[in-house]
N, C-alpha and C positions, 0 to 999 in steps of 0.2 A: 504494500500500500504506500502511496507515495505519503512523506511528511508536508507538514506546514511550513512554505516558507517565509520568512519574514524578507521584505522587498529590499532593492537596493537600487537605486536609479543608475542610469545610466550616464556617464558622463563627456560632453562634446567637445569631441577634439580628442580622447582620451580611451587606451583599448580596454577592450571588455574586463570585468572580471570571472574569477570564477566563481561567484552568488551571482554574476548578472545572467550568466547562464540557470543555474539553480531556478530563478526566477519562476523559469517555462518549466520545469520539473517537479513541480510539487504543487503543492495546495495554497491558496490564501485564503486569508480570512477575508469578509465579506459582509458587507450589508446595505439593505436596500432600505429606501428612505419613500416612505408616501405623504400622504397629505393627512391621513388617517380622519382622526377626529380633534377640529381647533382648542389648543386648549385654555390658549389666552391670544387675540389680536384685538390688532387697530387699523382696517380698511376704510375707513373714512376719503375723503376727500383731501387729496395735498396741497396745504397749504405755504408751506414752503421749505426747506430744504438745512440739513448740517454737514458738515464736510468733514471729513480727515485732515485737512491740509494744518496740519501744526497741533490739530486739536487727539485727543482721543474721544470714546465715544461710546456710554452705556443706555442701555436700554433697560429700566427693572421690569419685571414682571410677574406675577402671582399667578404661581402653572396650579392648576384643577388638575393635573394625574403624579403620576410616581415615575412617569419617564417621557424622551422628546425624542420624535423620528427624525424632524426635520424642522428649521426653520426658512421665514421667506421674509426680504427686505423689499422694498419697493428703492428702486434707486435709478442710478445714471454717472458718469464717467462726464467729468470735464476734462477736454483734450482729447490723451491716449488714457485717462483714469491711469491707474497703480495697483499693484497687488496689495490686498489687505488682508491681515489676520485676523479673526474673529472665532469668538470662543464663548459659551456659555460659562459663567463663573456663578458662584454663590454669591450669599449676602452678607457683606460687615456695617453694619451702623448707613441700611441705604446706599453703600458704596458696593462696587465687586469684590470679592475679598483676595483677590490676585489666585485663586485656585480652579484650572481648568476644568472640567466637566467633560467636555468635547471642544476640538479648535479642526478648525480646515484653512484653509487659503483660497481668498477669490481674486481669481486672476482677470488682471485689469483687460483682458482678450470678451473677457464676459461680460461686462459690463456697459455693453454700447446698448444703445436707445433707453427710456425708459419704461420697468418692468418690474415685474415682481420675479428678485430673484432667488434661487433654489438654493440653499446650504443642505450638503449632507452633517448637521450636524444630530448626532444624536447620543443619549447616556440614559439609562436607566438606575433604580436604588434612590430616585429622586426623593424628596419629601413634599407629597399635596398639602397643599396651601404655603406653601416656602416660599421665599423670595429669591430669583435669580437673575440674571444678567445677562443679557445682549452684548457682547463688548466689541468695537472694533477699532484695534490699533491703529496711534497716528501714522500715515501714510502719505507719500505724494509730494510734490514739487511744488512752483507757483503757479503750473498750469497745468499740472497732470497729474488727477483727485478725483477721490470718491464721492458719492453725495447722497446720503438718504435723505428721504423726501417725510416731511413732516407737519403733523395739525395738530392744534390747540384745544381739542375739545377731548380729550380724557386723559385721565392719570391711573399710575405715576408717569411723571415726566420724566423725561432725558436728561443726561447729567454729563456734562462736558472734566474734561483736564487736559494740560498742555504736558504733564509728567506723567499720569498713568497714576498718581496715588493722591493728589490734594484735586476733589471732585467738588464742581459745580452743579447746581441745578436749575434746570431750563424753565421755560414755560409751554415746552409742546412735548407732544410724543412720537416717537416712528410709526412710520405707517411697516407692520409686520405681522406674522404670523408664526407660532409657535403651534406646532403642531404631533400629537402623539396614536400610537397604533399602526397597525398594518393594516391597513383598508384606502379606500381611494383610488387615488391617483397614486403611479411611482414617478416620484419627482427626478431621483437621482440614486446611482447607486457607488460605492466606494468598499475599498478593499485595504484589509493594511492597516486600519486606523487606529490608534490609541487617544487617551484623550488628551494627551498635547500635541499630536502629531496628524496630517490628514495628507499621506501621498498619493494617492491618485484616488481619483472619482472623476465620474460624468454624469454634468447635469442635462435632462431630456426636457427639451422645446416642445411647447405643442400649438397649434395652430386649430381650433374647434374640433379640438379633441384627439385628432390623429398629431405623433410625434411628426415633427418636421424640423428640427435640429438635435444635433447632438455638440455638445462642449466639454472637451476633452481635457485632464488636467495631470500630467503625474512630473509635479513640480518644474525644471527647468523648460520639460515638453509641454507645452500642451498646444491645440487647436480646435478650433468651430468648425462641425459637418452641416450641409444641407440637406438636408432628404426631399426628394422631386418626385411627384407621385404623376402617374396620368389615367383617370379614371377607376382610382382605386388603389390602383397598381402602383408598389412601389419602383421608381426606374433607375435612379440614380441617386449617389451618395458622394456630395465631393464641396 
């Protein structure tokens, strides 16, 4: 029976190793992320928008189950956007208390138009009615940033920092979704993942229903597929 292997990227410019072979020989771990059932959001109407650029950036919020398949930001990329880190954390005194849960990386390739996008992030052992954290590291240049999109009509609200531990509070909230269970929609699935670490996942586009992209991530790689149907019929992928 083949074993589990733990991933190792491949690196460019540079020869193989021998785990990058290992790679295709064995098993990884895996998980698939749906839409399940909401367990705390804020789809309202955007009002207007917080950035990365210099800033970091939480979101609290009060989960109703014991575990998260997935989360969803409503956002957009000024410029080329940047890659951001983002990670569900606990609660200290309203603030994240700097301890992961689940982290992934969204790659600033994902981020073009405005959308609600897919994080595989997920952890169970949660505690219902607990308070946890949205976080996403400062990120980006003076023209190339992240931007979630935000309104003022429910709490808690968002809470800004320019170091990541002395946390301000806003007056609006993310437009987002936090979502738990294996039912629904599958948003995205990932392999590999520990809860500091997220190397590869693909998040799935869908277009009234039927997928029609695929956005592919396994750190230094990643790129955006199109899926081309005609009549049903899938034709091409590129």
């Amino acid at each position: 029976m083949s074993s589990t292997q733990s991933w190792t990227e491949a690196v460019a410019g540079s020869a193989a190793a021998a785990q990058q072979y290992n790679n295709l020989l064995g098993l990884h771990t895996a998980d698939l992320h749906y839409t399940g059932s909401s367990s705390v959001s804020n789809t309202g109407t955007a009002a207007g928008s917080v950035t990365t650029l210099s800033t970091y950036l939480t979101q609290p919020f009060v989960l109703s189950s014991t575990s998260i398949t997935s989360v969803q930001l409503y956002g957009f990329r000024s410029g080329a956007g940047t890659d951001v880190t983002i990670s569900i954390q606990g609660n200290s005194s309203g603030n994240p208390d700097g301890t992961a849960v689940a982290t992934t990386i969204l790659p600033s390739e994902f981020q073009s138009g405005t959308r609600y996008i897919s994080l595989p992030l997920a952890a169970s052992g949660l505690s219902s009615g607990g308070t946890y954290h949205i976080v996403l590291a400062k990120a980006g240049s003076a023209s190339d940033f992240f931007n979630v999109q935000t309104e003022g009509n429910a709490t808690p609200y968002l809470r800004t920092s320019t170091d990541g531990t002395v946390w301000t509070a806003g007056t609006t909230q993310f437009l987002f979704s936090v979502n738990s269970g294996a039912s629904g929609t599958l948003l995205a699935f990932s392999e590999d993942s520990t809860a500091t670490t997220m190397p590869r996942y693909t998040e799935l586009i869908y277009t009234s229903g039927t997928v029609t992209g695929l956005y592919e991530y396994t750190g230094t790689f990643r790129n955006t597929k199109t899926l081309t149907y005609s009549g049903g019929t899938l034709e091409s992928i590129g």
